[in-house]
Backbone as a printed PyTorch tensor [residue, N CA C, xyz], in Angstrom:
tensor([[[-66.1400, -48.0950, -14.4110],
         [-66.0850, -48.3940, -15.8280],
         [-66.1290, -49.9130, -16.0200]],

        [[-67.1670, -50.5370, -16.7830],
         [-66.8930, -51.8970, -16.9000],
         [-65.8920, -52.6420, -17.4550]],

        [[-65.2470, -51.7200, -18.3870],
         [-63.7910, -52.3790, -19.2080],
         [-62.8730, -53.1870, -17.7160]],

        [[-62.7550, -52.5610, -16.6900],
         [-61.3120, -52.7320, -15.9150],
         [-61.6470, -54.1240, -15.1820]],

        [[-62.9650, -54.1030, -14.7600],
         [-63.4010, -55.5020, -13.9380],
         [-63.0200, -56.6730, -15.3300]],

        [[-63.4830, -56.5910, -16.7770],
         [-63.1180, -57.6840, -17.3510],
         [-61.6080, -57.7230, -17.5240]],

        [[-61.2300, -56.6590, -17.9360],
         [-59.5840, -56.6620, -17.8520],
         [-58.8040, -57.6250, -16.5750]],

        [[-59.2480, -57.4570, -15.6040],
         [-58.9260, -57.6220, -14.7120],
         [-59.0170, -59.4110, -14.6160]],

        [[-59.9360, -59.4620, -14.4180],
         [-60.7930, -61.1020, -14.5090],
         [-59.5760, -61.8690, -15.4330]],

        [[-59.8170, -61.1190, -17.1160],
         [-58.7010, -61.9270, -18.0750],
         [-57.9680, -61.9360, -17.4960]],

        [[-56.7670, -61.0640, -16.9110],
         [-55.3750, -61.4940, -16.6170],
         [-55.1860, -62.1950, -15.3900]],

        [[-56.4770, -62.3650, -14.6280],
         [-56.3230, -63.4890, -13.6830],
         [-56.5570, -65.0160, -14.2390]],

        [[-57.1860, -65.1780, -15.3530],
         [-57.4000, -66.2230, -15.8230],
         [-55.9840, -66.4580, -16.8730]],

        [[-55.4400, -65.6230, -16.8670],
         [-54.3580, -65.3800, -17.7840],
         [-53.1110, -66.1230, -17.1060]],

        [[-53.3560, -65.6820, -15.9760],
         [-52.0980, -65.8430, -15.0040],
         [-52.2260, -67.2960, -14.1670]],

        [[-53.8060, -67.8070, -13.9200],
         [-53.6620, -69.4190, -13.6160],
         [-53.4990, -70.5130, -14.5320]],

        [[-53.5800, -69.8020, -16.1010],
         [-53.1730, -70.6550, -17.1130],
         [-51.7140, -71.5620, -17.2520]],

        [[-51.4570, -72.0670, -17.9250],
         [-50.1260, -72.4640, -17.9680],
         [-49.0170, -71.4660, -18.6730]],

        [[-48.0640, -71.5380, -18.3420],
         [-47.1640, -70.4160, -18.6960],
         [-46.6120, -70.7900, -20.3810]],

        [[-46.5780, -71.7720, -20.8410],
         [-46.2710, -71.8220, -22.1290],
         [-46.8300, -71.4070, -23.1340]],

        [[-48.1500, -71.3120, -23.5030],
         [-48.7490, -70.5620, -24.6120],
         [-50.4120, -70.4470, -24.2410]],

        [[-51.0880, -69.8200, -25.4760],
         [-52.3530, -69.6140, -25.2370],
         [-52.6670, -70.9980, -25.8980]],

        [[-54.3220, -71.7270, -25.3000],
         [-54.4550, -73.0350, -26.2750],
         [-55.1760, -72.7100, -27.5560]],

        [[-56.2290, -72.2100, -27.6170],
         [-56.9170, -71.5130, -28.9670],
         [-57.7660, -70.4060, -29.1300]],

        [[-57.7490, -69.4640, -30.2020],
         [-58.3920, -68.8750, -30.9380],
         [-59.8330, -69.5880, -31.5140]],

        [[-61.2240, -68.7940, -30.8020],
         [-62.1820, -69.0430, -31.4170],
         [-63.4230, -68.1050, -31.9900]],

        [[-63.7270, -67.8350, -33.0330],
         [-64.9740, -67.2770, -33.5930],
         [-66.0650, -67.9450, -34.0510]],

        [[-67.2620, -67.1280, -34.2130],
         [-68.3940, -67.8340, -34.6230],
         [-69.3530, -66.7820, -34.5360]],

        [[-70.4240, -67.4190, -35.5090],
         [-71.5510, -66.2330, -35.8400],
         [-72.9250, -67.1420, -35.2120]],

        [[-73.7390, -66.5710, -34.2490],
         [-74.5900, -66.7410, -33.7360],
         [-76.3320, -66.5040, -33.6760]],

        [[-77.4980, -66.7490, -33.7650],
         [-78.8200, -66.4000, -33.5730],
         [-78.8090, -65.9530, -32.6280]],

        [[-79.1690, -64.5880, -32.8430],
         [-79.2880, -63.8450, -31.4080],
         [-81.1480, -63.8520, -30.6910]],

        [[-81.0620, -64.2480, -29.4620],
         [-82.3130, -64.4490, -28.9720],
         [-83.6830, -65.3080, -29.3660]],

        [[-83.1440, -66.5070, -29.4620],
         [-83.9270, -67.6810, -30.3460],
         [-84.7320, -67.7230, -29.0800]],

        [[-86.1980, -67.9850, -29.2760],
         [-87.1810, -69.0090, -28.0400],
         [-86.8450, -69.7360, -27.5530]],

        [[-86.4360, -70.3140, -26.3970],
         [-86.2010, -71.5710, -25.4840],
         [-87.3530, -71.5270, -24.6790]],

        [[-87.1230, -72.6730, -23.7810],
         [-88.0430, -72.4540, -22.0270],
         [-86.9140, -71.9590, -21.2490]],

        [[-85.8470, -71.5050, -21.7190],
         [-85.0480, -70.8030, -20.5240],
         [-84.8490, -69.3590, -20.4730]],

        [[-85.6880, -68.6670, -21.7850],
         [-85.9460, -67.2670, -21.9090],
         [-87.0920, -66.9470, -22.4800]],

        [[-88.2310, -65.5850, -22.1970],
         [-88.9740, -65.2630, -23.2060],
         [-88.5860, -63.7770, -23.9050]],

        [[-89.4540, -63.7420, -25.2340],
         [-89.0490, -63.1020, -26.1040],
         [-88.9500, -61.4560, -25.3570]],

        [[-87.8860, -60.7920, -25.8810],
         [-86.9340, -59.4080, -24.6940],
         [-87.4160, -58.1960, -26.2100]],

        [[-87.6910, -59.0220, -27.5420],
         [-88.2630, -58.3570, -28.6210],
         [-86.6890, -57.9270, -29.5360]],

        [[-85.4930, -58.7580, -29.1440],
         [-84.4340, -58.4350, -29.9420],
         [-84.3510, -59.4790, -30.7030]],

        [[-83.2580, -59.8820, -31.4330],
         [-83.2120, -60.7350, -32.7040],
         [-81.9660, -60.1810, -33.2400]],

        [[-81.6480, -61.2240, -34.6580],
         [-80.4620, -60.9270, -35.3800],
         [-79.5330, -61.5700, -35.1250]],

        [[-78.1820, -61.0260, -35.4090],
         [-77.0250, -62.4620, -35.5060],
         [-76.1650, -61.4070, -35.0230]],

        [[-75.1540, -62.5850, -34.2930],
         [-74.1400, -62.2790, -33.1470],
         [-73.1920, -62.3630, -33.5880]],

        [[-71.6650, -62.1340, -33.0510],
         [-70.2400, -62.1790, -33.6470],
         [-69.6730, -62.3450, -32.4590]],

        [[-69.0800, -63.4180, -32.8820],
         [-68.3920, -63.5700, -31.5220],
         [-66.7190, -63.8610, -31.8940]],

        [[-66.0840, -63.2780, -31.0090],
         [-64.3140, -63.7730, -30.7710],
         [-64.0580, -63.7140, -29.3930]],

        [[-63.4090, -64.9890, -29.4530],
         [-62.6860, -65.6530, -28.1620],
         [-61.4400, -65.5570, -28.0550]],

        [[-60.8670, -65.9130, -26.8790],
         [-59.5400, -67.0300, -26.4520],
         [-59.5790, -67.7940, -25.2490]],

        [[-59.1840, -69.1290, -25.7760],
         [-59.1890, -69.9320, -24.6500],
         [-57.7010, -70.2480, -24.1500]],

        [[-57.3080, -70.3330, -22.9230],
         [-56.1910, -70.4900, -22.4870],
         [-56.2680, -72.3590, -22.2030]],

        [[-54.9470, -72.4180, -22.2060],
         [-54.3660, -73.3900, -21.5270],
         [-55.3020, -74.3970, -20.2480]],

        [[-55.4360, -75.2510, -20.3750],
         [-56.1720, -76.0600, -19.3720],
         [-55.6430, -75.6970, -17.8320]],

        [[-56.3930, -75.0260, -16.4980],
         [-55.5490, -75.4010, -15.2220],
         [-55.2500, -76.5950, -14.5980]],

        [[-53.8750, -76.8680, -14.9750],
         [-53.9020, -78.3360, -14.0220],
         [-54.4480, -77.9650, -12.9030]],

        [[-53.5300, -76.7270, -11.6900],
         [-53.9700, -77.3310, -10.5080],
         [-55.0440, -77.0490, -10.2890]],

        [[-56.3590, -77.3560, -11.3350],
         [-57.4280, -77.5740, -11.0150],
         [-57.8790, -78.5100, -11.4080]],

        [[-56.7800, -79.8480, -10.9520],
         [-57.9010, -80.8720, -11.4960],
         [-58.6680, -81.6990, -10.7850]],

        [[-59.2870, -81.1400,  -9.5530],
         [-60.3200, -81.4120,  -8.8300],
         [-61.9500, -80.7310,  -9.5760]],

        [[-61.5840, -80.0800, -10.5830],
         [-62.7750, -79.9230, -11.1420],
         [-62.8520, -80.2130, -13.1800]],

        [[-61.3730, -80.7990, -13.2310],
         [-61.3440, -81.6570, -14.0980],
         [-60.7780, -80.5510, -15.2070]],

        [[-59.5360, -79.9670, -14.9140],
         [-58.4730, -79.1320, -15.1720],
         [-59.0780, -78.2730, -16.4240]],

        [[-60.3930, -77.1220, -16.0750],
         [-60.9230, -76.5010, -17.0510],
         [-60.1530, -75.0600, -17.7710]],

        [[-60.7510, -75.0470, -18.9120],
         [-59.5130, -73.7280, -19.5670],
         [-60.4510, -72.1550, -19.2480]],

        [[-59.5760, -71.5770, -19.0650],
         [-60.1490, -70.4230, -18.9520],
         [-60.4180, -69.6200, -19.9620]],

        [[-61.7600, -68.9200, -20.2430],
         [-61.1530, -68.0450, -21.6690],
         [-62.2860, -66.3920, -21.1840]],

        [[-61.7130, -66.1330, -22.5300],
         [-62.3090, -64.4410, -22.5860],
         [-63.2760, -64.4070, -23.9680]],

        [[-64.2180, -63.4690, -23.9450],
         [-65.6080, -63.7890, -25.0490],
         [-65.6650, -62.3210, -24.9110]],

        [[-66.0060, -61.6950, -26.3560],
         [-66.5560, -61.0180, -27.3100],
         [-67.5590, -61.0300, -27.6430]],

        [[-69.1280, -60.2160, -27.5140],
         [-70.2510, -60.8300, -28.8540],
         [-70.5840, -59.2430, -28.5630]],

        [[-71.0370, -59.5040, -29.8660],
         [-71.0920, -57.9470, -31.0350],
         [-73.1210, -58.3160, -31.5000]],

        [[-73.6150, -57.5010, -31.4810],
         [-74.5750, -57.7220, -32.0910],
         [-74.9310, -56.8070, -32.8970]],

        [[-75.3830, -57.5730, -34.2310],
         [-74.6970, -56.4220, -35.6790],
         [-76.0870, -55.9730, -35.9630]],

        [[-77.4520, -56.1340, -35.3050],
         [-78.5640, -55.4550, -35.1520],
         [-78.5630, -54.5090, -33.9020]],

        [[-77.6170, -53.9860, -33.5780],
         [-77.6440, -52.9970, -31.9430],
         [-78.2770, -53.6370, -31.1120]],

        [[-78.8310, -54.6600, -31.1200],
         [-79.0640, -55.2720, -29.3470],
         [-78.0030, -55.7810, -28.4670]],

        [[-78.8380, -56.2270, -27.3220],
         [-77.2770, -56.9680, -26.6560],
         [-75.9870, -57.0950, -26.6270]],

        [[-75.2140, -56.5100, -26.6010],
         [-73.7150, -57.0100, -26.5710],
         [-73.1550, -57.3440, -25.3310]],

        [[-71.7230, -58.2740, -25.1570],
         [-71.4570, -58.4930, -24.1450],
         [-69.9380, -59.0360, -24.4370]],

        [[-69.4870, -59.0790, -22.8090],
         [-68.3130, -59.4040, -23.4690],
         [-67.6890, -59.8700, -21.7010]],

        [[-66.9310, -60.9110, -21.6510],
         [-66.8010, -61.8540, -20.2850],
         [-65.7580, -62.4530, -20.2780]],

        [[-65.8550, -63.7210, -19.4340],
         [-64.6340, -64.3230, -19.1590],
         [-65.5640, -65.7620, -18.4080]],

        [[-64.7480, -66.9970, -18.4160],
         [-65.4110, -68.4970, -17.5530],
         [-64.4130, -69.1880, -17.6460]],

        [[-64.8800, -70.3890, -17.8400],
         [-64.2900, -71.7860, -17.6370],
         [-64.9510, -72.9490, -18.5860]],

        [[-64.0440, -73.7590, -19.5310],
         [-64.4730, -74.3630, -20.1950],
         [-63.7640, -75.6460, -20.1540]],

        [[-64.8500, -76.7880, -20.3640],
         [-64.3500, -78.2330, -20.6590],
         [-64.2440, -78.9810, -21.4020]],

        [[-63.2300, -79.6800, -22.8090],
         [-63.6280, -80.4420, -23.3690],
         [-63.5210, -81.9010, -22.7550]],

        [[-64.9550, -82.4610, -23.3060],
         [-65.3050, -83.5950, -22.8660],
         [-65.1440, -84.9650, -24.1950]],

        [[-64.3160, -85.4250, -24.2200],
         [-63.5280, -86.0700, -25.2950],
         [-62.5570, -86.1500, -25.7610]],

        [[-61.4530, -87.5540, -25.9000],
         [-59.9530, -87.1020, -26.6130],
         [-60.2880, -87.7770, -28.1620]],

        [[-61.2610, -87.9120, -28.4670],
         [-61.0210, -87.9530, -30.2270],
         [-61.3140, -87.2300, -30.8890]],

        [[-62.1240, -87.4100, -31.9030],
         [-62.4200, -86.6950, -33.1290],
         [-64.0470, -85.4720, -32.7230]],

        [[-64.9370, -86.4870, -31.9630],
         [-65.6520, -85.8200, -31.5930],
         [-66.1500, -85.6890, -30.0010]],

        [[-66.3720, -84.6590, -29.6160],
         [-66.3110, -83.7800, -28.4190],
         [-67.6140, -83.0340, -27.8500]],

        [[-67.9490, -82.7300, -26.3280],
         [-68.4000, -81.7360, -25.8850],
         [-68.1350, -81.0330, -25.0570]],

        [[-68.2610, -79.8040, -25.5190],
         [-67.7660, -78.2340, -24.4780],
         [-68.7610, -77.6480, -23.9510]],

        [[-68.9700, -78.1110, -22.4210],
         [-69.7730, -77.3790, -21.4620],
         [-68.7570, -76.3150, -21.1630]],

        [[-69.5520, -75.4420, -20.9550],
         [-68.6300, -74.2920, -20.2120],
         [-69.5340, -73.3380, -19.5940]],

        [[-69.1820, -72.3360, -18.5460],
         [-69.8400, -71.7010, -17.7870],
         [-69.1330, -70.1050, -17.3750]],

        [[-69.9780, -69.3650, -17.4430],
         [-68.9270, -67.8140, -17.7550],
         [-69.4210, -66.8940, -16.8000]],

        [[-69.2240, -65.5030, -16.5380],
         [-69.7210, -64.1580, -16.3380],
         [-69.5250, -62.8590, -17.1530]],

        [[-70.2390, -63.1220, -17.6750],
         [-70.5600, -61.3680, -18.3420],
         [-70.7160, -60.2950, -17.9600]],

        [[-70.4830, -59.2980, -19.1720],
         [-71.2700, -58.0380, -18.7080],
         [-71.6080, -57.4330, -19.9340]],

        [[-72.9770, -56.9230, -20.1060],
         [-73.4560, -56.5710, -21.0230],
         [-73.9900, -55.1810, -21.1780]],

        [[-74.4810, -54.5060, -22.6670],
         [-74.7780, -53.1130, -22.7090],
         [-76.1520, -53.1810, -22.9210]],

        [[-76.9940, -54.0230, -22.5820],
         [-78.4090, -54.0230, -22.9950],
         [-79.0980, -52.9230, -22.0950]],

        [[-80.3100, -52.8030, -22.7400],
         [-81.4100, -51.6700, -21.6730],
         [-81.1930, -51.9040, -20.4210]],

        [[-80.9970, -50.7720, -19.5440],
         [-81.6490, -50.7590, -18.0750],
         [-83.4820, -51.1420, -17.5980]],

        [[-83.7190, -50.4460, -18.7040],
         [-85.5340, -50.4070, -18.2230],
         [-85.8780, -51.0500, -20.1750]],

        [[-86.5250, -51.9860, -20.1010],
         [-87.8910, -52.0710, -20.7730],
         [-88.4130, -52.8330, -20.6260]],

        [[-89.8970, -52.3080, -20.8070],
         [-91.3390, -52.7390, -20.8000],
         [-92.1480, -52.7320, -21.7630]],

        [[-92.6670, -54.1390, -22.0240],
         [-93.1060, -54.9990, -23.2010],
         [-94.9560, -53.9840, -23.2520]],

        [[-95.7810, -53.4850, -24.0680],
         [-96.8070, -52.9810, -24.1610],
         [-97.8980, -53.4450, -22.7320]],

        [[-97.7870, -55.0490, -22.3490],
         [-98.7630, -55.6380, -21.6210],
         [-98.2050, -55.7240, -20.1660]],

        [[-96.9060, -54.3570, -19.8340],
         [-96.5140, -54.5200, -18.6270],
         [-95.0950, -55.2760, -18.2720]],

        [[-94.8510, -56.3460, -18.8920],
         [-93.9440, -57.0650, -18.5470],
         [-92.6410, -56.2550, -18.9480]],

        [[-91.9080, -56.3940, -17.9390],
         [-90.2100, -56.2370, -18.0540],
         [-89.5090, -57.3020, -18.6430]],

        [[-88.7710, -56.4540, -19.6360],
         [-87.6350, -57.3630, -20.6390],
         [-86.0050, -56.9160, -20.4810]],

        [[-85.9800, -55.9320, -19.1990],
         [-84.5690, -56.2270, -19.2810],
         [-83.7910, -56.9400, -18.5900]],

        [[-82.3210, -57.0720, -18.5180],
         [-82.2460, -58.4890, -18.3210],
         [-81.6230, -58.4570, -16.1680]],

        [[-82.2750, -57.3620, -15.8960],
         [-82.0240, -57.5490, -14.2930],
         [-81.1520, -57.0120, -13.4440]],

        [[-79.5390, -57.0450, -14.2510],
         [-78.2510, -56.8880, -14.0730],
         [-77.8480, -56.5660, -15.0890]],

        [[-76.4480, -55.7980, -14.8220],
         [-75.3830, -55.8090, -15.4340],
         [-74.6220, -57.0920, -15.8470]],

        [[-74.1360, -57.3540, -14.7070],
         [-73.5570, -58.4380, -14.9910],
         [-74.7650, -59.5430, -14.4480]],

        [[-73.8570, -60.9690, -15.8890],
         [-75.0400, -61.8580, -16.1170],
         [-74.1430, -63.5900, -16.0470]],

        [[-74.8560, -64.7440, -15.4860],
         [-73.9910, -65.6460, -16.4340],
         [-74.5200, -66.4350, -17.2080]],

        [[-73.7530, -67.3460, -17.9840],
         [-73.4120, -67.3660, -19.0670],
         [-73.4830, -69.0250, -19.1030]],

        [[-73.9490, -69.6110, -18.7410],
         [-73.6020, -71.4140, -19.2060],
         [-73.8260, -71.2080, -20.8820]],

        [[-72.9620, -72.0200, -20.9480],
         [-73.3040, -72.8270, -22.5010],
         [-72.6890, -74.0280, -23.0560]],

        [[-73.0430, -74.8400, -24.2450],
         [-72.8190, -76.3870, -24.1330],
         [-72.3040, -76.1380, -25.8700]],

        [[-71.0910, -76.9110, -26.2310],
         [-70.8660, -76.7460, -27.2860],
         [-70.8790, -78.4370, -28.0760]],

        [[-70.5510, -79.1090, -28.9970],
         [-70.8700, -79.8460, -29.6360],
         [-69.9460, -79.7830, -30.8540]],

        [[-68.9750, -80.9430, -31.0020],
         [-67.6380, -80.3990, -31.9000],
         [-67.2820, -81.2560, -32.1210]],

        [[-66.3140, -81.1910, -33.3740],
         [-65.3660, -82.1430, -34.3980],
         [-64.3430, -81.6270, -34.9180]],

        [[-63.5370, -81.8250, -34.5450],
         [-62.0090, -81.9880, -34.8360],
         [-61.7760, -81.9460, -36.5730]],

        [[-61.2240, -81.2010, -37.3160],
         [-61.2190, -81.0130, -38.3900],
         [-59.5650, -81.8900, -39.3480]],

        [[-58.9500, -80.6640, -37.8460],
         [-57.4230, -80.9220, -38.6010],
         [-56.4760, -80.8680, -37.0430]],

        [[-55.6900, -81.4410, -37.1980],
         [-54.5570, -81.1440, -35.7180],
         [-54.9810, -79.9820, -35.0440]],

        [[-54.8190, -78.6490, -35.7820],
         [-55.2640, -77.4250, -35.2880],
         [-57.1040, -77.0110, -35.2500]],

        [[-57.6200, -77.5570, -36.2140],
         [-58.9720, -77.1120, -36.4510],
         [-60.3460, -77.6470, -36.1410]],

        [[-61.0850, -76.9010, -35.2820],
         [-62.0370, -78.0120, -35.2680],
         [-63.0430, -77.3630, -34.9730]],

        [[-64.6990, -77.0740, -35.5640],
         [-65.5820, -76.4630, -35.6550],
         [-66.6790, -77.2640, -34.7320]],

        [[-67.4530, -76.2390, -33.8030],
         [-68.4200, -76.3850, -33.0160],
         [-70.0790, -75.8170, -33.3640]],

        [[-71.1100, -76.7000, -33.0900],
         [-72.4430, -76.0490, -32.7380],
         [-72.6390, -75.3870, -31.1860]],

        [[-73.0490, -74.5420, -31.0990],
         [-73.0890, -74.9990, -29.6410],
         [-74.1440, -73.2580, -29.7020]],

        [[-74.8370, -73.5850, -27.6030],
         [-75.9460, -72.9330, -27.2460],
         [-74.9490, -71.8670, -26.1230]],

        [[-75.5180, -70.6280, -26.0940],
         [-75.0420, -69.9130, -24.6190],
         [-76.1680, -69.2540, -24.3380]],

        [[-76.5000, -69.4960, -23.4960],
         [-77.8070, -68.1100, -22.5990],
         [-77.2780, -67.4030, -21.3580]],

        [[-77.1710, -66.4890, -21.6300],
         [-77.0160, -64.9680, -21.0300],
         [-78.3530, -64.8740, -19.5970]],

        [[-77.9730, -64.9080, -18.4750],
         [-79.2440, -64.4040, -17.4160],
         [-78.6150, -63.8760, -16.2170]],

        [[-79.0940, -63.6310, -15.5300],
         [-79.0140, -63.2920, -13.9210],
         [-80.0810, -64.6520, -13.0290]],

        [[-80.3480, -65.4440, -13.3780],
         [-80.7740, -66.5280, -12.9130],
         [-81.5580, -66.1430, -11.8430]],

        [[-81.9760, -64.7840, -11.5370],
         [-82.8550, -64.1610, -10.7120],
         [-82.0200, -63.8450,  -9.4440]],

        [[-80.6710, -64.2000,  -9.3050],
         [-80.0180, -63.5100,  -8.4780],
         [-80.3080, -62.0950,  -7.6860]],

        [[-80.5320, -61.6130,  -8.6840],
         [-80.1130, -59.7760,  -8.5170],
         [-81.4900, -59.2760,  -8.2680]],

        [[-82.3080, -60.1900,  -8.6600],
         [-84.1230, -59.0900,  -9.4930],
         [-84.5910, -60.6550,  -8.9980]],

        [[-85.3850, -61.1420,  -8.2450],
         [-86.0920, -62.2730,  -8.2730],
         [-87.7190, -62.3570,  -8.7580]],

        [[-87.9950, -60.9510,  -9.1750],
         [-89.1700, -60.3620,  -9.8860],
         [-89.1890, -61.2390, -11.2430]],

        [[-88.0910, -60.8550, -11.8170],
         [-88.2350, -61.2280, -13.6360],
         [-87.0520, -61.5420, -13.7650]],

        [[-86.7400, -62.8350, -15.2460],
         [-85.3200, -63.1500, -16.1350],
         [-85.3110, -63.6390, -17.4200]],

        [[-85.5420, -62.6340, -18.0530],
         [-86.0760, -63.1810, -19.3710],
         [-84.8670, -63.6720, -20.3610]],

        [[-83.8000, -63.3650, -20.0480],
         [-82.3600, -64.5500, -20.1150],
         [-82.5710, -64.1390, -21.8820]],

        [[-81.1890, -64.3400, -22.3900],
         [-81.2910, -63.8970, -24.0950],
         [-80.3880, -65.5860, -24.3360]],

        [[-80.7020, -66.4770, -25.3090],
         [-80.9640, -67.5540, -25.2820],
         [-79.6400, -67.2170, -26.8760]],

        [[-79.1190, -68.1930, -27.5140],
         [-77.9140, -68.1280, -28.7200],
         [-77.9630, -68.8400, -29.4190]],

        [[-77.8010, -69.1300, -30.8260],
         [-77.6540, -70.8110, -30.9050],
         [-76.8270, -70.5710, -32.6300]],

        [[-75.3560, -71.0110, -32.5620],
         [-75.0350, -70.4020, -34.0130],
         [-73.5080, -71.7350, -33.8430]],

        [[-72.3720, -71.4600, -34.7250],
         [-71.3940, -72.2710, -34.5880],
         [-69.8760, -71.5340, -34.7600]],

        [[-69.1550, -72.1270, -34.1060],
         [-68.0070, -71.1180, -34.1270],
         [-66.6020, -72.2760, -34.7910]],

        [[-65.4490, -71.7450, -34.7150],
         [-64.5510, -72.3470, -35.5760],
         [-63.1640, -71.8940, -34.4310]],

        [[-62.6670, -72.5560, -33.8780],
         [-61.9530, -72.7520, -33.1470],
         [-60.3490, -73.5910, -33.8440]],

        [[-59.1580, -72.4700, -33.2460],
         [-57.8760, -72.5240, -34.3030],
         [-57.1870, -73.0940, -33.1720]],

        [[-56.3390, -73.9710, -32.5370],
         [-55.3850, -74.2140, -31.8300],
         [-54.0330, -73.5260, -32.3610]],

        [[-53.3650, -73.0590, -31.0550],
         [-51.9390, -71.9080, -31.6270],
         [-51.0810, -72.6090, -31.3390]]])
């Protein structure tokens, strides 16, 4: 069942967090499957929903520059793609404005098999997929602070070195500190 592997994942990321609280609550509504050069068109579209949580920064990881762990939600309110994961995220900035690289693993409910009229395969390879994405942000209020930011979904040809037609994101989310 795929529920137990993410279950699982969260409460390990849960448990290298810091023990005092969670750091924030984040949502955001997304373009689902925009054109890049890092995907071609899979023939889905529409807008995404996403809810997060990000934990607590790991200190004793600060040999890779003490990143937070979090857990991701995305809903796609046209029935394509959905997915839902867990990574590691960085903010890169202590003022007002910021960037959040971050890097994840998914797992998603998209097709096993399809094939585009001219032959080509559009699904995405795997089950499970990852997930880089780069966010772009400003600090609103002590607690508040709203992001642009990109995530693309692939198997980077890991799994299938045939085809990766990768589902590409691009929307903004709103992030609550607790």
């Amino acid at each position: 069942m795929i529920r137990t592997p993410i279950f699982a994942i969260a409460a390990l990321a849960a448990g290298l967090s810091s023990p005092a609280r969670a750091d924030e609550l984040f949502a955001g509504g997304y373009a689902h499957a925009v054109g890049t050069p890092l995907s071609f068109d899979t023939g889905e579209g529409g807008v995404d929903l996403q809810l997060g949580y990000r934990f607590d920064r790991i200190e004793e990881l600060s040999f890779l520059g003490k990143p937070a762990p979090y857990i991701v939600g995305s809903l796609s309110t046209r029935g394509d793609t959905s997915f839902a994961g867990v990574g590691l995220s960085w903010r890169l900035g202590g003022g007002r404005f910021y960037a959040r690289p971050e890097i994840g693993v998914v797992v998603h409910d998209g097709p096993r098999l399809r094939i585009r009229p001219d032959g080509t395969h559009t699904e995405l390879g795997s089950r499970v997929l990852f997930e880089p994405g780069i966010g772009f942000g400003a600090r609103v209020s002590p607690r508040l602070s709203i992001e642009a930011s990109w995530i693309h979904i692939s198997q980077a040809r890991v799994f299938d070195s045939k085809q990766n037609p990768g589902i590409d994101m691009w929307g903004a989310r709103l992030n609550w500190k607790l």
